[in-house]
PDB file of N, CA, C and O in Angstrom:
ATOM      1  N   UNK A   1     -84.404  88.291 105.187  1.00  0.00           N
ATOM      2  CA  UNK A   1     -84.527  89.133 106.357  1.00  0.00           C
ATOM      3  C   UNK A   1     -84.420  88.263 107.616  1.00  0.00           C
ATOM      4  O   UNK A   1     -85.036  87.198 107.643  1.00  0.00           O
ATOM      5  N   UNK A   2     -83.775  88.602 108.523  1.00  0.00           N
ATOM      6  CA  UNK A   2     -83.343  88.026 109.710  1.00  0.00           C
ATOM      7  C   UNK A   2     -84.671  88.026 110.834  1.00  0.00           C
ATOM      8  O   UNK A   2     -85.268  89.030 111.224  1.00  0.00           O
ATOM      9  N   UNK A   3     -84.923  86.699 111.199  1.00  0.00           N
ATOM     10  CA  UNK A   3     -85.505  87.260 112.623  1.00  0.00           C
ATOM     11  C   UNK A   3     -85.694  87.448 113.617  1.00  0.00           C
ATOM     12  O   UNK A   3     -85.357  86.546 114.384  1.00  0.00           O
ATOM     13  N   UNK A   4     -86.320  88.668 114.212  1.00  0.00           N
ATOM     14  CA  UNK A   4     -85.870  88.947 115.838  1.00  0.00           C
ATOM     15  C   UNK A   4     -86.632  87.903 116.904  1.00  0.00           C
ATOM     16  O   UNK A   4     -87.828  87.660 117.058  1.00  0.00           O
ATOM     17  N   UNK A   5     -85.782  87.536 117.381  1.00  0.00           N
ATOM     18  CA  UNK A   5     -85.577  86.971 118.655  1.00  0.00           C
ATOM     19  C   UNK A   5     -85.973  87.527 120.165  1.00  0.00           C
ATOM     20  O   UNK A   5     -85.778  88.681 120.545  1.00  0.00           O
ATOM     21  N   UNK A   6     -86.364  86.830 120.676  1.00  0.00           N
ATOM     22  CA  UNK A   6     -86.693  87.490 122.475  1.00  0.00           C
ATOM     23  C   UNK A   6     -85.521  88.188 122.848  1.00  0.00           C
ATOM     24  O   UNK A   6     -85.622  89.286 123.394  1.00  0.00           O
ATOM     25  N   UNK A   7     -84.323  87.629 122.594  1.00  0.00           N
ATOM     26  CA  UNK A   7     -82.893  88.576 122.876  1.00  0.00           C
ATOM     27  C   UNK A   7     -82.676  89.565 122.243  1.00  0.00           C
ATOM     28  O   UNK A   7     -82.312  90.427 123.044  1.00  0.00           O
ATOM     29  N   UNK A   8     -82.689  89.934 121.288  1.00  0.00           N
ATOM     30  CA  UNK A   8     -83.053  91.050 120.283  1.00  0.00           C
ATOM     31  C   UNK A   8     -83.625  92.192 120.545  1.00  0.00           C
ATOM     32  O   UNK A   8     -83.055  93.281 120.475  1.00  0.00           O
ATOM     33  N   UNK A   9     -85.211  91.943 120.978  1.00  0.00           N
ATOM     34  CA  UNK A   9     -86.387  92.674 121.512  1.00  0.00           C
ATOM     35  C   UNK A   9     -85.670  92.874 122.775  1.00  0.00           C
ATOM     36  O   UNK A   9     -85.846  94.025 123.174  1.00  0.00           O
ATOM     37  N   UNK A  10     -84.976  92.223 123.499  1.00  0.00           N
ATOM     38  CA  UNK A  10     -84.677  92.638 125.316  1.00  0.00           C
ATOM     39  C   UNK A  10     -83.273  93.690 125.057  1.00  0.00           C
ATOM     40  O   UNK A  10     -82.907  94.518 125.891  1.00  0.00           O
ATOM     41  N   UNK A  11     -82.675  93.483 123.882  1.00  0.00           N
ATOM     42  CA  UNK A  11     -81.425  93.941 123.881  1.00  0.00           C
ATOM     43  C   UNK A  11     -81.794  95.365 123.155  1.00  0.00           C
ATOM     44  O   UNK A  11     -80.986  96.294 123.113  1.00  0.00           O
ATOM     45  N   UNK A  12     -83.148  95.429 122.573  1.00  0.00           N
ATOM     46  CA  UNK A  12     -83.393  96.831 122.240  1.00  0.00           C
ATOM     47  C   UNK A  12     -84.019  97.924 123.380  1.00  0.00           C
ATOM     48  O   UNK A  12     -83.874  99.133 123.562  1.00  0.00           O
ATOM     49  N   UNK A  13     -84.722  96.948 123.986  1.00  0.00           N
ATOM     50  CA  UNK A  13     -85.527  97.838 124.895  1.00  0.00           C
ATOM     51  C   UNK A  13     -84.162  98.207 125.785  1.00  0.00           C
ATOM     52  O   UNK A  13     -83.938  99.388 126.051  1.00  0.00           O
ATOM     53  N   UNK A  14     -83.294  97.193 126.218  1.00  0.00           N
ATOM     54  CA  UNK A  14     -82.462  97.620 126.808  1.00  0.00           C
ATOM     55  C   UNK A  14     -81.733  99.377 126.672  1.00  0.00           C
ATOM     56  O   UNK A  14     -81.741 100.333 127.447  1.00  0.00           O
ATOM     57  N   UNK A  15     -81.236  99.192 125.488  1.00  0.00           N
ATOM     58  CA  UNK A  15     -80.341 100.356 124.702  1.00  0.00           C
ATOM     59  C   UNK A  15     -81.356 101.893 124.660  1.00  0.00           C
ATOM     60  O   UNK A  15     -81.043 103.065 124.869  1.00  0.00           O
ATOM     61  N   UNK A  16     -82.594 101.281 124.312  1.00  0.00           N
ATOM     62  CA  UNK A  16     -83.259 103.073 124.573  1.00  0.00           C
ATOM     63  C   UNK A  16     -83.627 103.406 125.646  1.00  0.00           C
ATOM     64  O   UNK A  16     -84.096 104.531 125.823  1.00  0.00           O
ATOM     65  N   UNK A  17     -83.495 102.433 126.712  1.00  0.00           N
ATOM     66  CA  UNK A  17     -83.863 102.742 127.769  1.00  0.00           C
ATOM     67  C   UNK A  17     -82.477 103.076 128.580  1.00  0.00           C
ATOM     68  O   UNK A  17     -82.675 104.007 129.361  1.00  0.00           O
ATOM     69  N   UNK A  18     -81.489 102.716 128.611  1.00  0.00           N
ATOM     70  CA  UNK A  18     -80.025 103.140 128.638  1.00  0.00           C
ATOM     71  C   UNK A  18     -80.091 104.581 128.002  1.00  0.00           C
ATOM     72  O   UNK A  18     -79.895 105.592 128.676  1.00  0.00           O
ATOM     73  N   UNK A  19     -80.269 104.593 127.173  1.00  0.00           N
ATOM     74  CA  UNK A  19     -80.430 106.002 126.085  1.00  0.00           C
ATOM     75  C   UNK A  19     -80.730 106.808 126.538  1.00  0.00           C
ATOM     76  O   UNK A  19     -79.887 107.703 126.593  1.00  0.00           O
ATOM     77  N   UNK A  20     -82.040 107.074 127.148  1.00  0.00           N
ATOM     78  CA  UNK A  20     -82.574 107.641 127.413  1.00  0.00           C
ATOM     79  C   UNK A  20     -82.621 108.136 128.972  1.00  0.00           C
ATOM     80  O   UNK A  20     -83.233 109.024 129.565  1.00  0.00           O
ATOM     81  N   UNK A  21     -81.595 107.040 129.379  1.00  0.00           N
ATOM     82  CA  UNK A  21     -81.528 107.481 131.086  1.00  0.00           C
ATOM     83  C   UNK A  21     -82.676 107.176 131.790  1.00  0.00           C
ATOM     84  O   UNK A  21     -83.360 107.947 132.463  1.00  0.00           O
ATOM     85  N   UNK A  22     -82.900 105.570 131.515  1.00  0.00           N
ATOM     86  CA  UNK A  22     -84.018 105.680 132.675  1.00  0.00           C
ATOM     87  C   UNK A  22     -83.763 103.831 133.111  1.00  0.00           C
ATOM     88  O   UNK A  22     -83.263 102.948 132.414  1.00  0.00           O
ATOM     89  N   UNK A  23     -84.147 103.782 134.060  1.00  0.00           N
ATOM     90  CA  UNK A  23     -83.771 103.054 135.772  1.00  0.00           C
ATOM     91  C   UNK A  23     -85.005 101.804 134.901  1.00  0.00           C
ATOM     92  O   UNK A  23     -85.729 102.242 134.006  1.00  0.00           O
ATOM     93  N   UNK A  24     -85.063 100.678 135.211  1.00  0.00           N
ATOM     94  CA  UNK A  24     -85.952  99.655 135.000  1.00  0.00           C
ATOM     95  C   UNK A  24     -87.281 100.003 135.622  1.00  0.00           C
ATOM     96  O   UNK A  24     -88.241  99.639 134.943  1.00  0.00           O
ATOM     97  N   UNK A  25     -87.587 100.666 136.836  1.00  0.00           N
ATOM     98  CA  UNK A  25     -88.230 100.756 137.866  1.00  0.00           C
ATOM     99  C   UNK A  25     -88.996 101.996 137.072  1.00  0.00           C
ATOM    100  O   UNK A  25     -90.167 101.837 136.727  1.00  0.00           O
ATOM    101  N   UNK A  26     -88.256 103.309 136.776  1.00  0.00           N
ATOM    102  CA  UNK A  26     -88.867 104.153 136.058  1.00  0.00           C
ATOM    103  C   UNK A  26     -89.665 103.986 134.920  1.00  0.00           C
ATOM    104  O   UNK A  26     -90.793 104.473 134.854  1.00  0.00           O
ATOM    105  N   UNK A  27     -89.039 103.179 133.812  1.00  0.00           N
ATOM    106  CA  UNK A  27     -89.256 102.774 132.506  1.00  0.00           C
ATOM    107  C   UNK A  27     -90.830 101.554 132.784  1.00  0.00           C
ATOM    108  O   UNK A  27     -91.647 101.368 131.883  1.00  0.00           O
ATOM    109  N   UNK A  28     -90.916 101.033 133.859  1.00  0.00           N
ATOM    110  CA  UNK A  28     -91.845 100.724 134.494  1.00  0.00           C
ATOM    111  C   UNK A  28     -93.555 101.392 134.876  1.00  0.00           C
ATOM    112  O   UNK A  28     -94.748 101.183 134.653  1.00  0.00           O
ATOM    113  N   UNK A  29     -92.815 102.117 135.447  1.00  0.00           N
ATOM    114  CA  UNK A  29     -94.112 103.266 135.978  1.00  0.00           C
ATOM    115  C   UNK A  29     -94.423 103.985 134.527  1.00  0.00           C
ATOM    116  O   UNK A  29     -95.600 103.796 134.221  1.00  0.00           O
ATOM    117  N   UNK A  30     -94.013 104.422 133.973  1.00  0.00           N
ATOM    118  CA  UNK A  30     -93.758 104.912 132.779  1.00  0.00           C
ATOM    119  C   UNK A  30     -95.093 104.420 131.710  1.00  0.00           C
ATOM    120  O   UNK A  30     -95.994 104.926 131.041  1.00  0.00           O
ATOM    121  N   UNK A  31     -94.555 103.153 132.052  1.00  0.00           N
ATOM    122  CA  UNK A  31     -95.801 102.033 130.702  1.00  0.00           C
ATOM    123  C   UNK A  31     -97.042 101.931 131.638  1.00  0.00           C
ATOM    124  O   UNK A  31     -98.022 101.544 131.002  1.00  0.00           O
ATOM    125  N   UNK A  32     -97.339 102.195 133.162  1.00  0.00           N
ATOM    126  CA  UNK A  32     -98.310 101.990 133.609  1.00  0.00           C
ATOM    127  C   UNK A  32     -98.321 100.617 134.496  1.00  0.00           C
ATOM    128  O   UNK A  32     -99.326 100.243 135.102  1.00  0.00           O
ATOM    129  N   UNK A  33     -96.985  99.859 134.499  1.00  0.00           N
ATOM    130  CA  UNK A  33     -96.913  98.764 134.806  1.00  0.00           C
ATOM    131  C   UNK A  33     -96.171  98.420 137.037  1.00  0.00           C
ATOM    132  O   UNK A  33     -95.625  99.279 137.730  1.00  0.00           O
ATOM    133  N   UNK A  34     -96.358  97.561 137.284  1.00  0.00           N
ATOM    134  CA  UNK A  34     -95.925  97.667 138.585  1.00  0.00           C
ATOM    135  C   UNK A  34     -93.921  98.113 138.384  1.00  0.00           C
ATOM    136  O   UNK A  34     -93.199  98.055 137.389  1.00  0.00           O
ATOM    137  N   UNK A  35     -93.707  98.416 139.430  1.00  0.00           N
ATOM    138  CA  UNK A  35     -92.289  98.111 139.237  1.00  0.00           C
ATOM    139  C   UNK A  35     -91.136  97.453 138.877  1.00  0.00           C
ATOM    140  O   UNK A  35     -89.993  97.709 138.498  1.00  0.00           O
ATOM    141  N   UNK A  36     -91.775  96.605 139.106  1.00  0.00           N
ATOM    142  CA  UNK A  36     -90.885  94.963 138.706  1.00  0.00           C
ATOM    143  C   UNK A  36     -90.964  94.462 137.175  1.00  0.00           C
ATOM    144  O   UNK A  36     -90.216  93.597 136.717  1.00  0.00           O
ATOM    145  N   UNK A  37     -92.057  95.181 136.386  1.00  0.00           N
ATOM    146  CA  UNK A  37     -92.375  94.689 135.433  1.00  0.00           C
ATOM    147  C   UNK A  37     -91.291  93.927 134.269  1.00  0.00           C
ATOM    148  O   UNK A  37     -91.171  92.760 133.895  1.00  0.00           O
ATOM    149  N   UNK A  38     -90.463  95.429 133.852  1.00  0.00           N
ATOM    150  CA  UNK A  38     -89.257  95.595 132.833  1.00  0.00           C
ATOM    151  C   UNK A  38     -88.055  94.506 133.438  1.00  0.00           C
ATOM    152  O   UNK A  38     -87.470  93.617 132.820  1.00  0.00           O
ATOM    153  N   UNK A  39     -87.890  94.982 135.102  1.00  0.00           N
ATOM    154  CA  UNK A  39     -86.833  93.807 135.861  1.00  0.00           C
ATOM    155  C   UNK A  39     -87.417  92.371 135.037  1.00  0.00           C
ATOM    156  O   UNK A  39     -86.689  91.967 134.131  1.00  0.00           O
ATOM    157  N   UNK A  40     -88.823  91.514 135.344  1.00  0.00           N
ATOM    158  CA  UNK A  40     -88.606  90.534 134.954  1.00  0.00           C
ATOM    159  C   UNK A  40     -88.770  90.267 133.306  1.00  0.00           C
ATOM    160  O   UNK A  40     -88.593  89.124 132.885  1.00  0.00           O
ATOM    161  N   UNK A  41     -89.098  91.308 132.429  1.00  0.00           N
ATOM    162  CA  UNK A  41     -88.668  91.071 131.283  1.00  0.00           C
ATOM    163  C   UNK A  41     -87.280  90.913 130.722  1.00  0.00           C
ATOM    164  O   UNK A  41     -86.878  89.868 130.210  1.00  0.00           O
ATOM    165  N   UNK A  42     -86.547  92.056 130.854  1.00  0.00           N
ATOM    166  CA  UNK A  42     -85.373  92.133 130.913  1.00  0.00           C
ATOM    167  C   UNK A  42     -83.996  90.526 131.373  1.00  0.00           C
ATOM    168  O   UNK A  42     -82.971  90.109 130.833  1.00  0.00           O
ATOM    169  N   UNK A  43     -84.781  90.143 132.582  1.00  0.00           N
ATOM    170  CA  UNK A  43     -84.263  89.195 133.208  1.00  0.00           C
ATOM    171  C   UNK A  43     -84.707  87.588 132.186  1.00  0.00           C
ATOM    172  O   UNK A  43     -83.916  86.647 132.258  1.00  0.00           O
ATOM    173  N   UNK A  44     -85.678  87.484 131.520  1.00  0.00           N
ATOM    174  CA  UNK A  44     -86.620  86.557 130.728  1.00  0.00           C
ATOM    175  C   UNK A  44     -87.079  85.326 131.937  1.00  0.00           C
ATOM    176  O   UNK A  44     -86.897  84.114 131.823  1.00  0.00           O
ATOM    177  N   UNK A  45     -87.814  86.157 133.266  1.00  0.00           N
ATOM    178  CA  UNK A  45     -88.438  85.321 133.675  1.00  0.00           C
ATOM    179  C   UNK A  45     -90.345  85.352 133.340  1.00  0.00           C
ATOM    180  O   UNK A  45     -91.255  84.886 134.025  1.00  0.00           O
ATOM    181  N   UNK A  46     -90.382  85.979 132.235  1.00  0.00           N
ATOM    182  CA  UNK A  46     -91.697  86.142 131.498  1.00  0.00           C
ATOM    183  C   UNK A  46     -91.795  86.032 130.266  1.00  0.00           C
ATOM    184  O   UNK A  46     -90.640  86.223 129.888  1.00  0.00           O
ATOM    185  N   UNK A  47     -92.331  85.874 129.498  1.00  0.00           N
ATOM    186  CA  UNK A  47     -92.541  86.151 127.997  1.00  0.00           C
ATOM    187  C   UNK A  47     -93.165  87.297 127.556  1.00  0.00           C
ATOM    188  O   UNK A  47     -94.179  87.823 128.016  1.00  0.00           O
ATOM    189  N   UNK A  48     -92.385  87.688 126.503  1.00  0.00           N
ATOM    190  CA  UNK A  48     -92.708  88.818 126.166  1.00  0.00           C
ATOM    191  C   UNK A  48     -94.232  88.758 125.128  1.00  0.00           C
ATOM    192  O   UNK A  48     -95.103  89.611 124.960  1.00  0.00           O
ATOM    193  N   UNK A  49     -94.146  87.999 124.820  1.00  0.00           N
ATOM    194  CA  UNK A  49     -95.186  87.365 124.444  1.00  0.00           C
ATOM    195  C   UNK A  49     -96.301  87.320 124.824  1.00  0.00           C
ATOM    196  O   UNK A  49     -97.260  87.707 124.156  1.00  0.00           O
ATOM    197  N   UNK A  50     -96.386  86.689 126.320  1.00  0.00           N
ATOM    198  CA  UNK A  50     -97.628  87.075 126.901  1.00  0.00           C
ATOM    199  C   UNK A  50     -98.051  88.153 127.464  1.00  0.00           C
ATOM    200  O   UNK A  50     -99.224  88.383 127.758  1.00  0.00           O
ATOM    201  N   UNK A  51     -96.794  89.108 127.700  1.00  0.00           N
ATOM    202  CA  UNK A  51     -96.847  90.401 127.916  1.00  0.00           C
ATOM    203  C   UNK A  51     -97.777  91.633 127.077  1.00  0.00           C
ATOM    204  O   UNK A  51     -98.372  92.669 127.373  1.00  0.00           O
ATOM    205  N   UNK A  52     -97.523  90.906 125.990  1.00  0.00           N
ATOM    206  CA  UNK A  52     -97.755  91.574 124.572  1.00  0.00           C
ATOM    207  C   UNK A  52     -99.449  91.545 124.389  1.00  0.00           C
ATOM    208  O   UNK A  52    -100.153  92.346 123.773  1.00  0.00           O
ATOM    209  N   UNK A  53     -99.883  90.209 125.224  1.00  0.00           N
ATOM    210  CA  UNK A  53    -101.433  89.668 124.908  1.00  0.00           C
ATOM    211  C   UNK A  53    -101.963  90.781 125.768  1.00  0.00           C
ATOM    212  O   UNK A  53    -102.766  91.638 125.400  1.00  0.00           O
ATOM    213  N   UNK A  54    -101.447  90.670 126.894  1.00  0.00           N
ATOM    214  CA  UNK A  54    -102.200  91.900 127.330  1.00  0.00           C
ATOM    215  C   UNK A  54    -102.714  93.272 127.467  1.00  0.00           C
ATOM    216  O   UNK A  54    -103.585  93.801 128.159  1.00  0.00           O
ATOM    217  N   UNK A  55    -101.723  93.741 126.405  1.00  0.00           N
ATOM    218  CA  UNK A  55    -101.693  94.643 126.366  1.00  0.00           C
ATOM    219  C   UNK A  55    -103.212  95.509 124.839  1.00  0.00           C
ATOM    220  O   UNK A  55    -103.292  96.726 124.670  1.00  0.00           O
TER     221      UNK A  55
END
């Protein structure tokens, strides 16, 4: 079994969120998070990782 990667995880969130028609900014507010949130995931100026701790 193959495993997923930070690019992987960014390239999925990407696609349902494409999917689904929604804006980074939306998909944002959405999770409860500031605006920028998904921008700097998306972008990998964060880890998703530590993203993850907090939650």
């Amino acid at each position: 079994m193959k495993k997923i990667t930070y690019d992987d995880v960014i390239k999925r969130i990407g696609f349902f969120r494409t999917r689904s028609n929604l804006s980074l900014r939306e998909l944002s507010g959405r999770l409860g998070y500031n605006p920028q949130f998904m921008k700097t995931i998306e972008n990998q100026s964060i880890f998703l990782y530590s993203c993850l701790e907090k939650c």
